[in-house]
C-alpha positions as CSV (number, residue, x, y, z in Angstrom):
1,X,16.4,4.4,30.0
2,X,13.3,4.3,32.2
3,X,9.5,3.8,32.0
4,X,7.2,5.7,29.5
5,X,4.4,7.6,30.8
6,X,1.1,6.2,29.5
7,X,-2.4,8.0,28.7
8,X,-5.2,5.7,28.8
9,X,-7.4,6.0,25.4
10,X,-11.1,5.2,25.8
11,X,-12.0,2.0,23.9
12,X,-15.4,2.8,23.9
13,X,-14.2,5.4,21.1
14,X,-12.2,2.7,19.2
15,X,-15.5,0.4,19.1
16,X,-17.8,3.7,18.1
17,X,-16.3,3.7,14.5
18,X,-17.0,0.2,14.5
19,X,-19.6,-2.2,12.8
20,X,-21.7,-3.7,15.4
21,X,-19.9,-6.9,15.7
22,X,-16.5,-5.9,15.3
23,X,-16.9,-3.9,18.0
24,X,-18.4,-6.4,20.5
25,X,-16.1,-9.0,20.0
26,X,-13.4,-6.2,20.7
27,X,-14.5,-5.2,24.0
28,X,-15.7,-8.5,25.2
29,X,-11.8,-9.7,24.5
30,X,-9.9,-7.3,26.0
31,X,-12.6,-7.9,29.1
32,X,-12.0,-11.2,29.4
33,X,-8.0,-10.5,29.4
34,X,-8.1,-7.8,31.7
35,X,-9.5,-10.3,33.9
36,X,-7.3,-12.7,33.8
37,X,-4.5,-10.8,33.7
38,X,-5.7,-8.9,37.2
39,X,-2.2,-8.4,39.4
40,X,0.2,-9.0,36.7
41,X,1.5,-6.7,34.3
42,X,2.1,-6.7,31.1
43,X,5.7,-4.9,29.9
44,X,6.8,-3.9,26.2
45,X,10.3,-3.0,26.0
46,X,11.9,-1.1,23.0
47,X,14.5,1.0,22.5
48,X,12.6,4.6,21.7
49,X,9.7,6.4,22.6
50,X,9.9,8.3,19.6
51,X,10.7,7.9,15.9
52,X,9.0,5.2,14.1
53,X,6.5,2.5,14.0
54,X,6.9,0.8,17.2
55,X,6.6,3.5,19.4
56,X,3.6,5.2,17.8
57,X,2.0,1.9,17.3
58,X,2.8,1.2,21.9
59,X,1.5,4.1,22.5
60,X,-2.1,3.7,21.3
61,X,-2.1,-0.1,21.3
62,X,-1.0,0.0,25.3
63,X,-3.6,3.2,25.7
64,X,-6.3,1.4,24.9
65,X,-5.0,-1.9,27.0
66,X,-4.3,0.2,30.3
67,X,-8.0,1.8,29.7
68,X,-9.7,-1.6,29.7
69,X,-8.3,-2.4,32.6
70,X,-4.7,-4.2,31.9
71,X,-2.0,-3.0,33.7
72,X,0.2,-2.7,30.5
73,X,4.2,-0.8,30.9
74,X,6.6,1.1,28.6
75,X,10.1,-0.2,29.3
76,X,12.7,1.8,27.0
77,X,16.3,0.8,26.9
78,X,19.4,3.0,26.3
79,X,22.2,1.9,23.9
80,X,25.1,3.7,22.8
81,X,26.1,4.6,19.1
82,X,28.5,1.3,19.0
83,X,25.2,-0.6,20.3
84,X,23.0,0.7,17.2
85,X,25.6,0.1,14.8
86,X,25.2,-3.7,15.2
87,X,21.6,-3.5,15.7
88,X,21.4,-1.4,12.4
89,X,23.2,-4.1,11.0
90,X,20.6,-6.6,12.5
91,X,17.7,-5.2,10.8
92,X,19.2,-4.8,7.3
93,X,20.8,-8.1,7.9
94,X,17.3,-9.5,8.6
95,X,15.8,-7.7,5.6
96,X,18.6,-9.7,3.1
97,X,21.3,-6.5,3.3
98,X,24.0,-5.6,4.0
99,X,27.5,-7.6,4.8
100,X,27.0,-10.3,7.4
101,X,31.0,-10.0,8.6
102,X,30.0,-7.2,10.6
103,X,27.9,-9.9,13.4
104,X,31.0,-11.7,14.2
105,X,32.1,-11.9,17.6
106,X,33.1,-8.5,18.2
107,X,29.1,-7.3,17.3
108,X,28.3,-10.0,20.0
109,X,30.6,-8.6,23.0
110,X,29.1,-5.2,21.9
111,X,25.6,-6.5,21.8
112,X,25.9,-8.1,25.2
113,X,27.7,-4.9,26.7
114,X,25.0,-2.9,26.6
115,X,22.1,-5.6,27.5
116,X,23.6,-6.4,30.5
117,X,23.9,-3.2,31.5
118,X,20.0,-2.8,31.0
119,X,19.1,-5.8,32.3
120,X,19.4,-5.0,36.5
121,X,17.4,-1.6,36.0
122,X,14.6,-4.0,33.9
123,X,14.3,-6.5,36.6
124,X,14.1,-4.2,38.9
125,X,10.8,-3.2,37.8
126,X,9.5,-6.4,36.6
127,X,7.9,-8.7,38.4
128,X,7.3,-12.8,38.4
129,X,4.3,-12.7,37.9
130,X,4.3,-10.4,35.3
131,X,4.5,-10.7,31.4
132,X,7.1,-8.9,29.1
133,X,6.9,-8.3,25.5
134,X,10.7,-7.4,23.4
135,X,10.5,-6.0,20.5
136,X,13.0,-6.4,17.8
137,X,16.6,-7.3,17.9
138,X,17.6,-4.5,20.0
139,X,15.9,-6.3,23.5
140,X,16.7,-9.9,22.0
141,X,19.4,-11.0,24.3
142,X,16.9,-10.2,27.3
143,X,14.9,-12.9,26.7
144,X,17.2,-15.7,28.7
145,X,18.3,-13.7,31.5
146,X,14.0,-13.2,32.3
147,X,13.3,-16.6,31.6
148,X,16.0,-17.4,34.3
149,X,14.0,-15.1,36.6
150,X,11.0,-17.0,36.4
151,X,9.4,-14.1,33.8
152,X,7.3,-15.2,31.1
153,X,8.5,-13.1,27.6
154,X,7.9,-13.1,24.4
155,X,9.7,-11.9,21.2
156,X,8.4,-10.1,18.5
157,X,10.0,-9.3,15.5
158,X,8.5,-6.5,13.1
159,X,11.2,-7.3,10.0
160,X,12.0,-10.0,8.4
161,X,12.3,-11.4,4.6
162,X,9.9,-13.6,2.8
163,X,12.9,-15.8,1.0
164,X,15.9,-16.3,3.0
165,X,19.6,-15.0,2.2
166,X,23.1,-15.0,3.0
167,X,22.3,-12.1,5.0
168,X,19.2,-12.4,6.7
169,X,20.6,-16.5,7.6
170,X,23.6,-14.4,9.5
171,X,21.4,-12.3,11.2
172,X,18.7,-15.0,12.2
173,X,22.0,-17.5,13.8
174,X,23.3,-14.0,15.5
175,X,20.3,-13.5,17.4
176,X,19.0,-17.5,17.7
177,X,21.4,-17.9,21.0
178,X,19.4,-14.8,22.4
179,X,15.7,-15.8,21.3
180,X,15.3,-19.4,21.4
181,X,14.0,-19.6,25.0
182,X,10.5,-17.6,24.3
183,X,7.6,-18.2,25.7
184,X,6.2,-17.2,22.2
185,X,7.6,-15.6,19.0
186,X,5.6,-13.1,17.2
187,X,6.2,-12.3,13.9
188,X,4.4,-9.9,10.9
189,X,4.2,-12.3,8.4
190,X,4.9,-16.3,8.9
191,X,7.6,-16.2,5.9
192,X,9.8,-13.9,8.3
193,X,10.1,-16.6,11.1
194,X,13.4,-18.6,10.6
195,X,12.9,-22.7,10.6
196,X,14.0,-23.6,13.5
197,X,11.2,-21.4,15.6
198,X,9.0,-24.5,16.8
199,X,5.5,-23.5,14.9
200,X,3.8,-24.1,18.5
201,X,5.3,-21.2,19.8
202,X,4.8,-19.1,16.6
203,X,2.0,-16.2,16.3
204,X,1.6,-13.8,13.4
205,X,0.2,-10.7,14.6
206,X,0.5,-7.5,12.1
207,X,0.7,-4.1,13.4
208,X,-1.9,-1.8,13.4
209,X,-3.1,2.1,13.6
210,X,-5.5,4.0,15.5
211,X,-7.9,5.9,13.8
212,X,-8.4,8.2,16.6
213,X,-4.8,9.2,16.7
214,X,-3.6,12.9,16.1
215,X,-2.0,11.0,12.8
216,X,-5.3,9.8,12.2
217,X,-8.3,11.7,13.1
218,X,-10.3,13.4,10.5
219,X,-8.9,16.7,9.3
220,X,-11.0,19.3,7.4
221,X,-9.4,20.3,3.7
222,X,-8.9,23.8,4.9
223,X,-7.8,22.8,8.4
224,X,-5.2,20.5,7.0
225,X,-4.0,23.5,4.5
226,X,-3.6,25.7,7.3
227,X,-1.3,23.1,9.3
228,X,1.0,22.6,6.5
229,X,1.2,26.2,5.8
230,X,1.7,26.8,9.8
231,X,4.4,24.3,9.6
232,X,5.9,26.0,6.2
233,X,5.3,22.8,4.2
234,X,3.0,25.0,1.9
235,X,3.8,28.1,0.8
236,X,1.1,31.0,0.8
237,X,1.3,34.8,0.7
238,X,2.2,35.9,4.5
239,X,3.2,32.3,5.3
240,X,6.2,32.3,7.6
241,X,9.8,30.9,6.1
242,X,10.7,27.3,5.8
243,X,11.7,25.5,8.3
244,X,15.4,24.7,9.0
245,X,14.2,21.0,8.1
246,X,13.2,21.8,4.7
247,X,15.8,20.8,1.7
248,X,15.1,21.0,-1.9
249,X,13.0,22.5,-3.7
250,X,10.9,25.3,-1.4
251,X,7.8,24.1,-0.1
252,X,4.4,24.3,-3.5
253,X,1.7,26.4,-3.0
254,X,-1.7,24.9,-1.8
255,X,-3.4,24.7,-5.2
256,X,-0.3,21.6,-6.3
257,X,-1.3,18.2,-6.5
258,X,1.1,16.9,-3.8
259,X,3.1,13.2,-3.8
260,X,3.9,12.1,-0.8
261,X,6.2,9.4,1.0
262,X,6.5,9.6,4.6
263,X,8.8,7.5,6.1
264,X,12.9,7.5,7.5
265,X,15.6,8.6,6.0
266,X,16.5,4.7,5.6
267,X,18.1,3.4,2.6
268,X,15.4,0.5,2.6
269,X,12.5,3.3,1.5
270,X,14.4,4.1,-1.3
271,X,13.6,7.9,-1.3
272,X,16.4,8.7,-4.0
273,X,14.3,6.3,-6.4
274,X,10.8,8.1,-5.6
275,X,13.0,10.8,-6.7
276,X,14.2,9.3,-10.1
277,X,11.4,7.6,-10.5
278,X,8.7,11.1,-10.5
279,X,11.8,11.8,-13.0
280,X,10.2,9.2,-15.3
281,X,6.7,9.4,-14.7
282,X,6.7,13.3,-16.6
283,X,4.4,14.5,-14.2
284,X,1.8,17.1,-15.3
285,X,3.3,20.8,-14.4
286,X,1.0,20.9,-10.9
287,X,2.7,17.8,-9.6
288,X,5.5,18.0,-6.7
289,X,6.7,15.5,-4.8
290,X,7.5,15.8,-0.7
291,X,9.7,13.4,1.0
292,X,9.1,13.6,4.7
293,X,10.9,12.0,7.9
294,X,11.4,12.6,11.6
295,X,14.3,14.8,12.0
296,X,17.6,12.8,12.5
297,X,18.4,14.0,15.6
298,X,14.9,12.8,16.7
299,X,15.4,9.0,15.8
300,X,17.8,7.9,18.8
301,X,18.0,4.1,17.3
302,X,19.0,4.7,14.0
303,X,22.5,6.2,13.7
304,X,22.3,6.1,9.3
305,X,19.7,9.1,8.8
306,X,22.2,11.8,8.8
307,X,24.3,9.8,6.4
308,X,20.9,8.8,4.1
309,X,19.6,12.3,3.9
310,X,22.8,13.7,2.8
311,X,22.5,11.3,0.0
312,X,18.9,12.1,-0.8
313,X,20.4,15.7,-0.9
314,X,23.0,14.8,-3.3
315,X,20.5,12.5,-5.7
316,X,18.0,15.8,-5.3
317,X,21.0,18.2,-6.8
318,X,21.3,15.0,-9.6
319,X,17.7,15.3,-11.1
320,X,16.8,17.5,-14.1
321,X,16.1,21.0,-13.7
322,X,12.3,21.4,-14.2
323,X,12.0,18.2,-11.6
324,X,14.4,19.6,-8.9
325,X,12.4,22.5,-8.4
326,X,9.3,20.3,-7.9
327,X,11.1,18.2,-4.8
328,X,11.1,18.8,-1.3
329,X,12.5,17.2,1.4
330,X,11.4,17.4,4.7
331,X,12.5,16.8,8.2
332,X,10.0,17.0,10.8
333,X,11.3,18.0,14.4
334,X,10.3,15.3,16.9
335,X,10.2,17.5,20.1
336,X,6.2,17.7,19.9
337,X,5.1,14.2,19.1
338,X,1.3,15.4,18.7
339,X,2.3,18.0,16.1
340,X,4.1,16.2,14.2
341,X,1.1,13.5,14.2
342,X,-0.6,16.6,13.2
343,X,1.2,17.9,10.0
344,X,1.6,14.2,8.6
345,X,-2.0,13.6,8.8
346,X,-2.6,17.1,7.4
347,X,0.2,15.7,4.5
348,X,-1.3,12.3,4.2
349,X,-4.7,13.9,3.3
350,X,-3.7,17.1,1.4
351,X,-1.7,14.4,-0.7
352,X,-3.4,13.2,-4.0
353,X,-1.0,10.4,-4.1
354,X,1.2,8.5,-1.2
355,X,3.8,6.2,-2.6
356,X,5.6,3.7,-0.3
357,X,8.9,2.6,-2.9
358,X,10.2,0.6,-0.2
359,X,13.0,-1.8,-0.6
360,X,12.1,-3.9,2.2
361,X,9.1,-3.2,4.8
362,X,7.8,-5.4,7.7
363,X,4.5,-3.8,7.5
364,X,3.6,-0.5,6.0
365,X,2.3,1.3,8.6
366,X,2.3,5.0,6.5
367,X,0.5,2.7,3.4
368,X,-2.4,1.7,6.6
369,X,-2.5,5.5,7.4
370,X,-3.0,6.5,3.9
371,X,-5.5,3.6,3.2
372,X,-7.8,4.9,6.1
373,X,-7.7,8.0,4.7
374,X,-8.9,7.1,1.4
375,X,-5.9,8.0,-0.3
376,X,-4.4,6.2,-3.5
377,X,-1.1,4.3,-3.0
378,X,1.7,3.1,-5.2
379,X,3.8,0.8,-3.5
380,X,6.3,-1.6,-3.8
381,X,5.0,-5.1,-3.6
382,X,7.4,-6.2,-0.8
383,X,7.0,-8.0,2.6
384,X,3.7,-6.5,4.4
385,X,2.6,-4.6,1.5
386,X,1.7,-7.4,-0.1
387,X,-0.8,-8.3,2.7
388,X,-2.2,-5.3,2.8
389,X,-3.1,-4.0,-1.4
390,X,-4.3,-6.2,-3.6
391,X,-3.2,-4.9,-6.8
392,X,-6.1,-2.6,-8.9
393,X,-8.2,-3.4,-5.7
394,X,-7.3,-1.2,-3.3
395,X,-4.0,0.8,-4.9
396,X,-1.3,-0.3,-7.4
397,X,1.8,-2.6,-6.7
398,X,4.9,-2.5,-8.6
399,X,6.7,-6.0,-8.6
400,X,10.3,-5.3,-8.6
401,X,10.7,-2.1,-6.2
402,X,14.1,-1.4,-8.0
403,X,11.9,-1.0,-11.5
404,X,11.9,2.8,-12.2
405,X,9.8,2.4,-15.3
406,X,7.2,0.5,-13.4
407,X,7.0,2.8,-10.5
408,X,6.8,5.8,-13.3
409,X,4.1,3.9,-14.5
410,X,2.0,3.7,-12.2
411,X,2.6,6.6,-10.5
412,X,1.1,8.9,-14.1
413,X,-1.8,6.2,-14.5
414,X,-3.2,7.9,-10.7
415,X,-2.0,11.3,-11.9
416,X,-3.9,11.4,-14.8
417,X,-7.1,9.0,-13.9
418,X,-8.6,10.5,-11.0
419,X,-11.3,8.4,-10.8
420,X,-8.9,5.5,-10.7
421,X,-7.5,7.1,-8.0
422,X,-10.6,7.6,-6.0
423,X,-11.9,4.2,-6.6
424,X,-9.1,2.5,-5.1
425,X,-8.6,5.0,-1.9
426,X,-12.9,3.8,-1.5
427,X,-11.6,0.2,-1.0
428,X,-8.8,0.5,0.7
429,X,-10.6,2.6,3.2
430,X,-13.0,-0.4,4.0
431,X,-10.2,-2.7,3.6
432,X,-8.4,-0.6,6.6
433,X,-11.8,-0.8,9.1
434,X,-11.6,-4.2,8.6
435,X,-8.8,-5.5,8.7
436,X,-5.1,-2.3,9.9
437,X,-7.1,-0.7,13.1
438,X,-6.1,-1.7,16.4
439,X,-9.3,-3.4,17.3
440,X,-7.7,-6.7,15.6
441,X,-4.8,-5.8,16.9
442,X,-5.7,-5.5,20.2
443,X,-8.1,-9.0,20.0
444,X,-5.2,-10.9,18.8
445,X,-2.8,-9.7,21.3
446,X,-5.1,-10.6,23.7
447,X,-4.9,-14.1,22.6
448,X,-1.7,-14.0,23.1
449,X,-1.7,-12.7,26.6
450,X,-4.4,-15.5,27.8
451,X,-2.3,-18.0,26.4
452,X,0.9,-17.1,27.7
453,X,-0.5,-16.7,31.3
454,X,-2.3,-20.5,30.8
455,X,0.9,-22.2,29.2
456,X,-0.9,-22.9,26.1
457,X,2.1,-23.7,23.5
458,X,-0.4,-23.7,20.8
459,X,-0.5,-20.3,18.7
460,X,-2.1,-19.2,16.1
461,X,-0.2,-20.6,13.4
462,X,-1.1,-24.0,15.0
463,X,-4.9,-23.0,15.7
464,X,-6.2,-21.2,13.1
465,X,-4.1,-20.9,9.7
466,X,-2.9,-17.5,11.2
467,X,-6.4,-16.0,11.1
468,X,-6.6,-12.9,13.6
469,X,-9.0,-13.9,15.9
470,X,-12.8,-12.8,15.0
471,X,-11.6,-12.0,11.2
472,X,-13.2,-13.8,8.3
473,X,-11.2,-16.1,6.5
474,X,-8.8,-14.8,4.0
475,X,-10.4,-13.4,0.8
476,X,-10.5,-14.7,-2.6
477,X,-8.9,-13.6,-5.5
478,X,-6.0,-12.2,-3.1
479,X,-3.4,-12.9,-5.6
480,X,-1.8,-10.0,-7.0
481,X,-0.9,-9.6,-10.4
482,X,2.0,-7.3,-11.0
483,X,4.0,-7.3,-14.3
484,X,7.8,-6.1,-13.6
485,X,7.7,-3.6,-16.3
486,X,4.5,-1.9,-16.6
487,X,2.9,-2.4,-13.3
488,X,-0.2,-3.9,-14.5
489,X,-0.7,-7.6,-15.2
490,X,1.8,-10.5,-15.5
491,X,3.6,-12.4,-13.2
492,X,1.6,-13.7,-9.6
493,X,2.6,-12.6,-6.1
494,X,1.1,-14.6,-3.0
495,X,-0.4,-12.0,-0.5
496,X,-1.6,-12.7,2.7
C-alpha cells in the first residue's frame, strides 16, 4: 500500500504526432485545467501498479497530467487473497458470470475488512481540497467514508455488461451501498451504468493508449526480431533457451507468420477457444499461434491465473498433434515493466494477425495497441470492441464469441488474403489517431476535473450525447454487420 512514483511525460511529444487541431485543442485543455486545479491534487487509487490495463493506462495518462502542470497521485491499496476473491467475483459478476451467492453478507464483512483498513493510510495523504478518482470495485466502498471528509471522488468503472443479468444485477446492488454518493460516475460504455445512476452524474470516458509508450513506440522489423529472440519467444540458431514462462509448443522461428493474443490468463479472454478455434481455421503450415500474459505471480489482483493457465495447459495437451506443436504459451515476468512493454510491442508488430476472442471486455486495450500498429484484428464483437472495429472497416468481428466456426473463419480469410489484412490494419491505424490515444483521453478527463471542482452535476451524457470533447460526431454507417456463423454479413450490432 503506498503512493506510486510518477515520471512526468512531455505533452508536447503527445501533440507532435498530432494533426494540427487535435493537438491544440489538447494542450489548451489540459492548460486551462491545470489552472484551475492549482493547489489541489488530483488522486487515482487502484489496487496494482502492475499487471493490466489500469495501471499501464495511470501511468501514461497521469505522466502527461503531472507534466502539464496537474498535481495528479498514485494511491495503490493492499488487499489480501480473501479480499480478491470477492472482488474477482465482482468483476465476473459485473460482466454477467459467475454465481451471485458468493456476494452475500459474508463477501460484504470481507469487503469492508480490508477497506477500512486502507482507508486511515488514504486520508492521511489526501487532502480537502483535493480530488480523488476509484477505480473499479476494489476502491468502491471508499467513496462514502471521503465524501464524509469533505473529499470530492468519483467512481469509475472499466467493466460492465451491455444487457443486464442475474449476475451482473447482484453485483451492481452489492456495490450500490458503496457507490451511490459520487460526485460523478464514469463508465466505458453508457450500457454498463446500472439505472439507478442519476444520468447527471454520469460520464462515459473510454480508456486510452499512448503511442509513445515502450508498448507503443515504433519498432524496426529487425529490432523487434531481435527482442523476441533476446526474450526466447523466437527461436534462432545461437538463441538462448526458453524461458521458464514458456509452455507448449517451443517458441517458431522468425520466418513464421505469428497469431497473437495478449492478454490475462482470465477465463473471460477465452484463450483455450483461440486454441480450438486456430484448430478449425486449418492454418497454412507457417502459421503458429502465441498466447501471452503477465506472469501470475506478477498480477497481485487476480488470484484465478494460476488456476486459468493450468487449464490453458491442459486444453493445449487436448489439441491435435500437428496444431499442438504450433502453440505457445507465454508468461511474461513482470519485474521490468519497460521490458515487458518492450517484447509485447516487438510481438504486437512481428504478429501478422492479433486476435482478441474475448468473452467479455470493458475496452480492448491490446485490440487499440494492435490498431495503432497497423495490425489486422479478429475479435469478438463484445462490450468495447464494438466501439472500437467496425466490421470489414477496420478488422473483422465475430458475433457470438463462443462460435468456433466463425472465429476459424475469419481468422483463414486474413491468413490467406493479405491484402485484406493490410487494408484493414491502414484504417484502423487512422481510426486509432483519432479516436484510442490519450490526447482524447486526457481532454475528456479534463472535463471532468473542471466540472467536479465547479459543482457542475451535468456530464457528458447530459451535454453532449457522450461525445468526447473536441471529437466529431459519431460516424455513419457505424453499424456492424456480423453473421453468427460465418463472420461476414447478417444480423446488426449497435456500436458506439
Amino acid at each position: 500500500m503506498g503512493e506510486v512514483n510518477l515520471a512526468c511525460r512531455p505533452l508536447g511529444e503527445l501533440a507532435a504526432l498530432l494533426p494540427g487541431e487535435q493537438a491544440a485543442r489538447l494542450e489548451a485543455s489540459v492548460a486551462a485545467t491545470a489552472a484551475a486545479l492549482a493547489g489541489r491534487a488530483v488522486w487515482h487509487v487502484s489496487t496494482t501498479a502492475e499487471g493490466g490495463g489500469v495501471a499501464e493506462m495511470l501511468y501514461t495518462v497521469l505522466g502527461y497530467m503531472r507534466a502539464a502542470g496537474v498535481d495528479a497521485r498514485w494511491f495503490v491499496l493492499d488487499g489480501d487473497e480473501e479480499f480478491f476473491t470477492v472482488t474477482r467475483r465482482l468483476h465476473n459478476a459485473a460482466r454477467g458470470l459467475g454465481d451471485p451467492a458468493g456476494l452475500g453478507p459474508a463477501a460484504h464483512l470481507t469487503y469492508q475488512r480490508v477497506l477500512a483498513r486502507t482507508l486511515p493510510g488514504l486520508l492521511g495523504m489526501v487532502g480537502r481540497r483535493d480530488l480523488v478518482m476509484l477505480h473499479d470495485p476494489q476502491t468502491a466502498g471508499l467513496v462514502s467514508p471521503l465524501r464524509r471528509a469533505g473529499v470530492r471522488t468519483a467512481w469509475r468503472s472499466h467493466i460492465g455488461r451491455d444487457e443486464p443479468n442475474e449476475q451482473s444485477r447482484a453485483a451492481w446492488e452489492f456495490l450500490r451501498r458503496y457507490i451511490e454518493d459520487a460526485d460523478a460516475f464514469i463508465f466505458s460504455r453508457a450500457q454498463y451504468a446500472p439505472g439507478w445512476i442519476p444520468p447527471q452524474r454520469l460520464w462515459v470516458i473510454a480508456p486510452s493508449i499512448d503511442p509513445l509508450s515502450a508498448k507503443n513506440r515504433p519498432i524496426p522489423q529487425a529490432e523487434c526480431r531481435r527482442v523476441l529472440t533476446r526474450a526466447g519467444l523466437l527461436s534462432a540458431h545461437g538463441a538462448p533457451p526458453a524461458p521458464p514462462g514458456i509452455q507448449g509448443a517451443p517458441p517458431p522461428g522468425p520466418g513464421a507468420r505469428l497469431v497473437a493474443q495478449v492478454s490475462r490468463w482470465d477465463r473471460l479472454k477465452d484463450m483455450a477457444g483461440v486454441m480450438a478455434g486456430l484448430a478449425r481455421a486449418e492454418p497454412p503450415g507457417d502459421v503458429h499461434l502465441m498466447l501471452i500474459a503477465p506472469a501470475v505471480d506478477g498480477v497481485s489482483d487476480d488470484p484465478e491465473g494460476a488456476e486459468v493457465l493450468a487449464e490453458c495447459v491442459a486444453a493445449w495437451h487436448r489439441l491435435p498433434g500437428g496444431i499442438r506443436q504450433r502453440v505457445t504459451l507465454a508468461s511474461l515476468p513482470m519485474d521490468d515493466l519497460a521490458q515487458n512493454a518492450r517484447i509485447i510491442n516487438a510481438i504486437q508488430r512481428h504478429a501478422a494477425v492479433i486476435v482478441q476472442k474475448s468473452i467479455a471486455e470493458g475496452f480492448g486495450l491490446t485490440v487499440a495497441e494492435a490498431m495503432w500498429k497497423a495490425r489486422p484484428v479478429v475479435a469478438a464483437a463484445v462490450g468495447g470492441i464494438e466501439d472500437q472495429i467496425t466490421h470489414e472497416r477496420e478488422g473483422l468481428l465475430v458475433g457470438d464469441p463462443t462460435d468456433l466456426d466463425a472465429f476459424a473463419a475469419a481468422l483463414r480469410r486474413l491468413l490467406t488474403d493479405p491484402r485484406l489484412g493490410h487494408r484493414l490494419g491502414q484504417a484502423a491505424q487512422q481510426r486509432a489517431r483519432e479516436e484510442f490515444l490519450d490526447d482524447r483521453h486526457l481532454g475528456q478527463s479534463a472535463s471532468l476535473l473542471t466540472s467536479m471542482l465547479a459543482g457542475d452535476p451535468a456530464g457528458p451524457v447530459a451535454r453532449e450525447q457522450m461525445r468526447p470533447p473536441g471529437l466529431p460526431a459519431k460516424r455513419e454507417g457505424r453499424h456492424n454487420r456480423v453473421d453468427g456463423n460465418t463472420g461476414t454479413g447478417g444480423a446488426d450490432t449497435q456500436t458506439g
